[in-house]
C-alpha positions as CSV (number, residue, x, y, z in Angstrom):
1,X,6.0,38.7,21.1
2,X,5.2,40.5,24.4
3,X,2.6,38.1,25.4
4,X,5.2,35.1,24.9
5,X,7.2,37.0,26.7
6,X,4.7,37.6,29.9
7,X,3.4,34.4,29.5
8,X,4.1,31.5,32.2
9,X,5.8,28.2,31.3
10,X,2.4,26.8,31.7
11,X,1.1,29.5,29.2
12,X,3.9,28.3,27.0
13,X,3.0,24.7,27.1
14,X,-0.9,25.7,26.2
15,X,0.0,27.7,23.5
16,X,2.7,25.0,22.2
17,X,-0.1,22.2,22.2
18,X,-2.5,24.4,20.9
19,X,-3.7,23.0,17.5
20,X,-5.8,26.1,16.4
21,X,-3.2,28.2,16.2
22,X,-1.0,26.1,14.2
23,X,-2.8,24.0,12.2
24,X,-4.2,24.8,8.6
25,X,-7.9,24.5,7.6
26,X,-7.4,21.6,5.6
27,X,-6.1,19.6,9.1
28,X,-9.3,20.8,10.8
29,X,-12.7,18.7,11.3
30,X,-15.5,19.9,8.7
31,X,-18.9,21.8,9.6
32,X,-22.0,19.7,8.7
33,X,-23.5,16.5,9.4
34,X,-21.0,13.9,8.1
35,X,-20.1,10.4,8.9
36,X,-16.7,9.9,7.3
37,X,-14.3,12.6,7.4
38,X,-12.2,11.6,4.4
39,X,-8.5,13.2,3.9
40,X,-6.6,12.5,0.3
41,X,-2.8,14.4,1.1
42,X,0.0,13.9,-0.7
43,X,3.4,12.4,1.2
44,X,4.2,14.9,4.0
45,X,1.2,17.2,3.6
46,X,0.3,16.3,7.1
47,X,-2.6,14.4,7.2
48,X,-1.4,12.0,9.8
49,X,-1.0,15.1,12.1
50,X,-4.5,15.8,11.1
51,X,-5.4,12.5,12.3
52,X,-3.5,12.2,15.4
53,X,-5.1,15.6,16.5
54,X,-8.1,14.6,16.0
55,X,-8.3,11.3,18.1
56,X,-6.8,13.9,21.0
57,X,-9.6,16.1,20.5
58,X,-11.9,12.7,21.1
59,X,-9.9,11.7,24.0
60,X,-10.3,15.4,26.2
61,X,-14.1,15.1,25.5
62,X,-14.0,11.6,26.5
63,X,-14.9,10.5,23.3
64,X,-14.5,6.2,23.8
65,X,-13.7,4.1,22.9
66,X,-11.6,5.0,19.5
67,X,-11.1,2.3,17.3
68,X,-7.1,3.0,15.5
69,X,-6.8,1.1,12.3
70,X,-3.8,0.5,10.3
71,X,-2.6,-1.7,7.5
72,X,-0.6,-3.7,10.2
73,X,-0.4,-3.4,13.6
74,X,3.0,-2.5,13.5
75,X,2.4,0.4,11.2
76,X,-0.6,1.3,13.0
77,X,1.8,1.7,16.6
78,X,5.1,3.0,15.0
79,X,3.0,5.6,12.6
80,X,-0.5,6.4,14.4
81,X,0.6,6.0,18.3
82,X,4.4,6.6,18.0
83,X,5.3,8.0,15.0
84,X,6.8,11.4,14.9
85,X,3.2,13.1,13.8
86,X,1.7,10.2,16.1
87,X,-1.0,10.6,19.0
88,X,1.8,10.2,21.7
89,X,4.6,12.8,20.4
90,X,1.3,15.3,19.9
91,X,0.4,15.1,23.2
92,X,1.0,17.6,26.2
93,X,2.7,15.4,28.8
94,X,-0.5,15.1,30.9
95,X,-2.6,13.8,28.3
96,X,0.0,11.6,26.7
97,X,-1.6,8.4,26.6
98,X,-0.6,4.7,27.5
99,X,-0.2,1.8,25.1
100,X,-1.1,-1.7,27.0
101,X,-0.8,-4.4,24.8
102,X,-3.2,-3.6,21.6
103,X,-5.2,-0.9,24.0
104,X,-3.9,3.2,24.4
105,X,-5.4,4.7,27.3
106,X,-5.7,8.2,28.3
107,X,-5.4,9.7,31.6
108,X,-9.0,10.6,32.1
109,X,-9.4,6.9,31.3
110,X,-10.7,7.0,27.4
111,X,-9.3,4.5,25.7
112,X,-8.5,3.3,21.9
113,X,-7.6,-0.2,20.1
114,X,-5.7,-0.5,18.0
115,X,-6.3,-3.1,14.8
116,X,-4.9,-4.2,11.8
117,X,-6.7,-3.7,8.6
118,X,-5.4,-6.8,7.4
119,X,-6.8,-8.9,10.0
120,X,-10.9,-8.2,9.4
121,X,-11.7,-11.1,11.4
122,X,-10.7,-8.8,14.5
123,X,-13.4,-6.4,14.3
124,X,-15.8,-8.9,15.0
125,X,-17.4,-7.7,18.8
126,X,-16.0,-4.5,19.8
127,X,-17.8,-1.7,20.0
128,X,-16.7,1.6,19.2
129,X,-17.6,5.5,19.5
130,X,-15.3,6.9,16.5
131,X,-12.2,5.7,14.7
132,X,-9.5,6.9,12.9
133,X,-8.3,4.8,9.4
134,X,-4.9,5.6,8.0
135,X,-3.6,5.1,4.9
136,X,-6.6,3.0,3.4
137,X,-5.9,3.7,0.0
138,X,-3.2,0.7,0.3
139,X,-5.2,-1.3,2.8
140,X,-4.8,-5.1,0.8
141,X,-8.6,-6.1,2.2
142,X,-10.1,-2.7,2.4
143,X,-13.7,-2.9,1.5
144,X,-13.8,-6.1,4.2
145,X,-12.2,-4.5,6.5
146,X,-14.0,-0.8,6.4
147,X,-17.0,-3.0,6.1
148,X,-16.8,-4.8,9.3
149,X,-15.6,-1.7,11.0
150,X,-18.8,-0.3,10.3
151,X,-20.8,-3.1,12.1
152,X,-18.5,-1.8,15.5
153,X,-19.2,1.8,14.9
154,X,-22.4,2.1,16.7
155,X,-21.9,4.0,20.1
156,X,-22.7,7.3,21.5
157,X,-25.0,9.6,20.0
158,X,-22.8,10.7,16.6
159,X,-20.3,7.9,15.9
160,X,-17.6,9.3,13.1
161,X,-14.7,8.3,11.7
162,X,-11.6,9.8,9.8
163,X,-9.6,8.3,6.8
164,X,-6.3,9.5,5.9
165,X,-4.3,8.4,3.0
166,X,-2.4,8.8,0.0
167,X,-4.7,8.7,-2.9
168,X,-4.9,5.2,-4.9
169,X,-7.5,4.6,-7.4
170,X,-9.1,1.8,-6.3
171,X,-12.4,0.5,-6.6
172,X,-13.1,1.2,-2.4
173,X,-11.3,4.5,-2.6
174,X,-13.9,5.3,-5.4
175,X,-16.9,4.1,-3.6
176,X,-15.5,6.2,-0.1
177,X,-15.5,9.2,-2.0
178,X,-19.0,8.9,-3.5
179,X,-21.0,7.9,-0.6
180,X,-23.0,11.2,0.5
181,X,-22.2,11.1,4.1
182,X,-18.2,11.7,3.5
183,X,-16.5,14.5,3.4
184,X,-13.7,14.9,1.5
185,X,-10.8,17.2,2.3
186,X,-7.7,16.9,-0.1
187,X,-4.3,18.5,0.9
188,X,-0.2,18.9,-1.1
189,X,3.2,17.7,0.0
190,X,3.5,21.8,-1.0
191,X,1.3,23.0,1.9
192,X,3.3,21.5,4.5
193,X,6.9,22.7,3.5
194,X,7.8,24.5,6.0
195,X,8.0,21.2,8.4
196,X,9.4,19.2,5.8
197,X,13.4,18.7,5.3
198,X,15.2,20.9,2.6
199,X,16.5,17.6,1.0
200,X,13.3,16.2,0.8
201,X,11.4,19.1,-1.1
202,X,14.6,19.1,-3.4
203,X,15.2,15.3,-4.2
204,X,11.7,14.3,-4.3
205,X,9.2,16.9,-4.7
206,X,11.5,18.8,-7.5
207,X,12.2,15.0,-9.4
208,X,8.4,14.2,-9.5
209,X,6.8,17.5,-9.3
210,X,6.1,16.7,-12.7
211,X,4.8,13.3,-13.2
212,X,1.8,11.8,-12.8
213,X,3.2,9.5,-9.9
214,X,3.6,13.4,-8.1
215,X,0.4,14.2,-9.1
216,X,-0.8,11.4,-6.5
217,X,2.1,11.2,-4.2
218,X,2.4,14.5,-3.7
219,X,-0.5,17.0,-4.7
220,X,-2.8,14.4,-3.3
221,X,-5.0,13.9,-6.6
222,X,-6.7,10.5,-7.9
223,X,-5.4,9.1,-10.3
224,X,-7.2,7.2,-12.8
225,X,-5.7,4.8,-15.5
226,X,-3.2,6.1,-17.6
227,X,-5.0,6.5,-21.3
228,X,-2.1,4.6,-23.1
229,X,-1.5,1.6,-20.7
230,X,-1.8,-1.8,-21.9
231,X,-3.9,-2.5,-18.4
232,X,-6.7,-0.8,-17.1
233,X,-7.8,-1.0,-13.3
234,X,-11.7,-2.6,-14.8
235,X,-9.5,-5.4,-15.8
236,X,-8.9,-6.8,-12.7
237,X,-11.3,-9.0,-11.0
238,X,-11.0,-11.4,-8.1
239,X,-9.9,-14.9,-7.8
240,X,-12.9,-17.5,-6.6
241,X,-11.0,-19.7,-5.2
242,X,-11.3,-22.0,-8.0
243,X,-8.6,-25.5,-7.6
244,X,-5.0,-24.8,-9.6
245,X,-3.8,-27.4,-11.9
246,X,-0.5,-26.0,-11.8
247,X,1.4,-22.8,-10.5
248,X,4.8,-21.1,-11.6
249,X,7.0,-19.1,-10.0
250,X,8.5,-16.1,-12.9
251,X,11.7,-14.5,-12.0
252,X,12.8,-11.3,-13.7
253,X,16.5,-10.9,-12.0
254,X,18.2,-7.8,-11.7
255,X,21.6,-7.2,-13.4
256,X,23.5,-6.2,-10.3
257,X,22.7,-6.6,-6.3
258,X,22.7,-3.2,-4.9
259,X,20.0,-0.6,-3.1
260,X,20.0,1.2,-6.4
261,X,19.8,-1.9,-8.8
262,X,16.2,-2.5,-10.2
263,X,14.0,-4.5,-8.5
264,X,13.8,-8.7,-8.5
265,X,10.7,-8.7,-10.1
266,X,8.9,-12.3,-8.4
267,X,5.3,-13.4,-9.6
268,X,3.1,-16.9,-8.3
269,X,0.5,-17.3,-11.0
270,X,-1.8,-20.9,-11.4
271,X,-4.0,-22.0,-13.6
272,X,-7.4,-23.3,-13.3
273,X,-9.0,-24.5,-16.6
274,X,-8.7,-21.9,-19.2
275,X,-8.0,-19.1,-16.5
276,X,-4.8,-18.0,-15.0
277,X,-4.9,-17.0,-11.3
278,X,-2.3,-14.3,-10.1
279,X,-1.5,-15.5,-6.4
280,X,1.0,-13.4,-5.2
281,X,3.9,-10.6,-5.8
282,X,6.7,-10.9,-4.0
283,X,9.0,-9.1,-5.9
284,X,12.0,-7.8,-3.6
285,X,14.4,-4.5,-4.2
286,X,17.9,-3.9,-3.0
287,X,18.9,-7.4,-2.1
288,X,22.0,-9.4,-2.9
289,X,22.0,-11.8,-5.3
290,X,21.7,-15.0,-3.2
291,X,18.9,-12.8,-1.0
292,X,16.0,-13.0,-3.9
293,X,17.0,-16.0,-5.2
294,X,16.1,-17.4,-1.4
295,X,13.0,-15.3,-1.6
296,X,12.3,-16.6,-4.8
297,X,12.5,-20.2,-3.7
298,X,10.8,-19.7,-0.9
299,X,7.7,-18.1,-2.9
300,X,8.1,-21.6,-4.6
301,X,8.2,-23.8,-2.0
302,X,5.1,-22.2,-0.3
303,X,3.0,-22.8,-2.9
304,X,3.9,-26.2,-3.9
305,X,5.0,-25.0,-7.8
306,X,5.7,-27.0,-10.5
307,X,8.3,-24.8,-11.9
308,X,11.2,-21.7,-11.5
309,X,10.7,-19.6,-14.9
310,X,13.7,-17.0,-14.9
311,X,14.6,-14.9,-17.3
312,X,18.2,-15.6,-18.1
313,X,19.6,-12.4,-20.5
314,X,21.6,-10.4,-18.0
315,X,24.1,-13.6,-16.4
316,X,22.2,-17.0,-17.4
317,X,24.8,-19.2,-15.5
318,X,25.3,-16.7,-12.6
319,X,21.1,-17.5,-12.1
320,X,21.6,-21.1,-12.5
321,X,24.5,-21.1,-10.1
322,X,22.8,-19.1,-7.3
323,X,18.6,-21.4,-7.6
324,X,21.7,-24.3,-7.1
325,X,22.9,-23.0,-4.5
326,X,19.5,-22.5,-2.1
327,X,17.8,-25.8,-3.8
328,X,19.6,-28.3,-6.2
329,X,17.0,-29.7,-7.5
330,X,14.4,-27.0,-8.2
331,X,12.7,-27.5,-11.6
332,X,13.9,-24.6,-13.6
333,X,12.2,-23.0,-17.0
334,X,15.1,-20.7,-18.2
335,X,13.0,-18.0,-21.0
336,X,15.1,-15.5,-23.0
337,X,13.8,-11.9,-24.1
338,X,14.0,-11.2,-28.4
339,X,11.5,-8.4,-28.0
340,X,10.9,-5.9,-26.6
341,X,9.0,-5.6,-23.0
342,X,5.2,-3.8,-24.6
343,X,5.6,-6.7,-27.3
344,X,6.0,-9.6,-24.4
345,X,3.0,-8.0,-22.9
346,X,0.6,-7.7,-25.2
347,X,-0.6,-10.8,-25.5
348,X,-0.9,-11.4,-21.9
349,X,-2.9,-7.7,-21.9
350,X,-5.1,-9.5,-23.7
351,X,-6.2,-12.3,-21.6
352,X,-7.1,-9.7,-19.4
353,X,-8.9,-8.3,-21.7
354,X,-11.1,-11.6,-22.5
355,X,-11.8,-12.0,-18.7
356,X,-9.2,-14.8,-18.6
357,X,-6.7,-13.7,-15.6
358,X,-8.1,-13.4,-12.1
359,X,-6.3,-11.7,-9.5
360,X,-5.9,-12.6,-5.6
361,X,-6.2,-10.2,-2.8
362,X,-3.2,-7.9,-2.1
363,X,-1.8,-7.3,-5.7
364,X,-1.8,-3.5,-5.3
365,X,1.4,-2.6,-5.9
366,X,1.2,-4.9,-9.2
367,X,-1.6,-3.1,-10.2
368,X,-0.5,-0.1,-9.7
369,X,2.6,-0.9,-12.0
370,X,0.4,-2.5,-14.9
371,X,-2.0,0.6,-15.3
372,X,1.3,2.6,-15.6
373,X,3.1,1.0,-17.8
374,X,3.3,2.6,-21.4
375,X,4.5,2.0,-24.5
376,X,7.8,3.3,-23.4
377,X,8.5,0.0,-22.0
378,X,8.4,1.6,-18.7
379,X,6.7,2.2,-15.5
380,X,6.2,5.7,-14.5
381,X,10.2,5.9,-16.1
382,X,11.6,2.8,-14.1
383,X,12.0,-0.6,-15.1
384,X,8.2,-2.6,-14.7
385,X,9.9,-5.8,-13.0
386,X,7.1,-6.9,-11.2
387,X,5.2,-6.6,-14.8
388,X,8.0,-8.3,-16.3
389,X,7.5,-11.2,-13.7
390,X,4.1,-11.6,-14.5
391,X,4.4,-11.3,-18.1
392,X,6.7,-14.6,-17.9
393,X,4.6,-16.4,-15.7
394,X,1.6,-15.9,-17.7
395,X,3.1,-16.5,-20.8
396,X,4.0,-20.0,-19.4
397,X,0.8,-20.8,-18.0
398,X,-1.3,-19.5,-20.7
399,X,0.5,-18.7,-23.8
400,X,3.0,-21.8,-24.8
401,X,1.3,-24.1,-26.9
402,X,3.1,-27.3,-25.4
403,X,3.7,-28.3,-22.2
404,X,7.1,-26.3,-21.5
405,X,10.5,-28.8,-21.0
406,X,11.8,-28.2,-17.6
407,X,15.1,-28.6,-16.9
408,X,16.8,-30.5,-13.3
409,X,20.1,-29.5,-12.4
């Protein structure tokens, strides 16, 4: 306390941007010889700090240039570069960098771009020293994209990178973690609570403390397939891009409109031969009514389908009413639930389990749902709506004997 109190303002700053004092071992680089720097951290557990840290420590050694890669380019600004953990709010006001168009540049001239994981086409030609990966555990193209990444990583005399994310168990994750030149450092939502809000550690981290969605969200671990699911992630292969014969839009609606209501489960699904394709989930939560059935006949329209199956238990005529009411002359399949939701889906469990249901790129959250839904009828406790979707679009691609009716209004 005395030496605070001796200390200059300058000596303040120092010591305020000093990450040594303040950070924990977990947030600092490893000893060894290592390529990938690898950090698994539950929500809040500060591996974006980590991150951002590290890219400053680059920066004053003039380290360049950085390659920053996000999911988007939006996340990779408002979380990496802006965000409240991000390079530019860690910064000490003379080293607080510049963002120019997709470039942030440093006073003493090192410079980073920024690029979106999503986009692998973009990492063709630059030329980096290090780079910093967030969140790649959700990254919908990762292995392309940390594959062509690598081709750019290939200046100075040590080029390293650093992944930070949330632990998913996905077939890149997996292959990260076993290749020898990574390091992996795993950190808890629980070692970080003293910068984390009181509301959060009690309305989230005491609700899922508990569960094995906390287990991954928060204590950082991998999670692998849950033993009594009716999906497991080997399951899931990748579409070839065969031609589609025909592709449906499935619509599990909510009963109510609301940000607490379940979500609008929406699946596209083809079929090519004796194969069903899944194409895309665009499943929506917290919208009105008329909101997801837009959504939903958008999804429709974009893919040129040849049907609208919705599920029609909870309000049959309000659904009909509100497709009418975007597009009057959609071809509608209305399909009514007698069983129960683990019944529905077995049968379409076991095309998957014949090799007969290919997925497209970006499915993850999908996934994620199918290898946790048990025979509770649930999702790691919530309604599976997005499994619900998919179990009706499959079951009228694949599973009807005839050619379903479909109905004009």
């Amino acid at each position: 306390m005395a030496l605070v109190d001796r200390a200059t303002e300058e000596d303040v700053e120092d010591i305020y941007y000093d990450w040594s004092l303040m950070s924990r071992s977990s947030q600092r680089p490893p000893e060894g010889d290592w390529t990938t720097w690898l950090i698994l951290g539950g929500r809040g557990s500060g591996k974006t700090r980590a991150g951002a840290e590290w890219v400053r420590g680059l920066a004053r050694q003039g380290i360049s240039p950085i390659a920053l890669v996000g999911e988007t380019m939006t996340e990779a600004v408002d979380v990496m570069i802006n965000g409240v953990s991000g390079i530019r709010r860690i910064s000490p006001p003379a080293e607080e960098p510049v963002l120019k168009g997709n470039m942030l540049i440093w006073p003493n001239g090192t410079e980073a771009m920024v690029l979106a994981a999503n986009d692998p086409e973009r990492f063709r030609g630059p030329q980096f020293a290090a780079a910093w990966s967030d969140e790649v555990g959700k990254w919908p193209k990762a292995e392309e994209a940390w594959d062509m990444l690598q081709f750019g990583l290939r200046l100075g005399e040590r080029p390293r990178q650093l992944a930070t994310t949330t632990p998913r168990a996905t077939k890149f994750l997996k292959r990260l973690i076993a290749d020898p030149q990574t390091v992996v450092t795993r950190m808890t939502t629980a070692e970080n609570e003293g910068h984390l809000a009181t509301c959060f550690l009690d309305a989230v981290v005491k609700r899922y403390a508990d569960s094995v969605l906390g287990r991954q969200e928060l204590l950082g671990e991998l999670i692998e397939d849950r033993p009594d699911a009716l999906w497991q992630r080997a399951m899931f292969r990748r579409w070839s891009g065969a031609p589609l014969e025909r592709i449906v839009v499935a619509v599990d609606p909510p009963v109510s409109g609301h940000d607490k209501s379940d979500a609008c489960g929406i699946v596209v699904a083809g079929r090519a031969g004796d194969e069903a394709v899944v194409l895309e989930d665009a499943t929506v939560k917290g919208l009105a009514p008329l909101a997801w059935a837009r959504r939903a006949v958008a999804a429709f329209k974009a893919h040129e389908a040849d049907a609208l199956v919705v599920e029609v238990n909870q309000g049959g005529n309000l659904v009909r009413e509100l497709i009418a009411q975007v597009a009057a002359d959609l071809p509608l399949r209305e399909v009514r639930a007698t069983r129960g939701k683990w019944l529905r889906a077995e049968p379409v469990a076991a095309l998957y389990g014949r090799g007969l249901v290919a997925h497209a790129e970006g499915l993850t959250a999908l996934e994620d749902e199918m290898c946790a839904f048990g025979a509770d009828g649930k999702s790691e406790g919530h309604s599976p709506d997005r499994v619900d979707a998919l179990v009706w679009a499959l079951t009228e691609l694949m599973l009807n004997d005839a050619r379903p009716r479909v109905r004009q209004f």
